[in-house]
N, C-alpha and C positions, 0 to 999 in steps of 0.2 A: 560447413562454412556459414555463420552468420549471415543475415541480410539485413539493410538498416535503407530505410524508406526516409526521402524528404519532399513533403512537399510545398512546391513553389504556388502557394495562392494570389496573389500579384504582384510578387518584385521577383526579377531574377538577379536582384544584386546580387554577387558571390562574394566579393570582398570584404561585408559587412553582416555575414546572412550567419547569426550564433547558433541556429537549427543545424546549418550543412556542417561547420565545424565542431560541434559537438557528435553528429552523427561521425563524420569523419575521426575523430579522436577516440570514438568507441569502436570504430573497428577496427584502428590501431592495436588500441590495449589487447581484443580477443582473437588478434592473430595467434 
């Protein structure tokens, strides 16, 4: 099982944050 690290150096925006939804969308695909 992949592992995909993001990290938060000072905003925890989530709604705007293109690192977490790119991480997230790559560990869609390598399901």
């Amino acid at each position: 099982m992949p592992t995909h690290l993001v990290w938060f150096r000072r905003d925890l925006r989530l709604q705007d944050n293109l690192a977490l939804a790119a991480a997230c969308y790559r560990a869609r695909e390598q399901k």
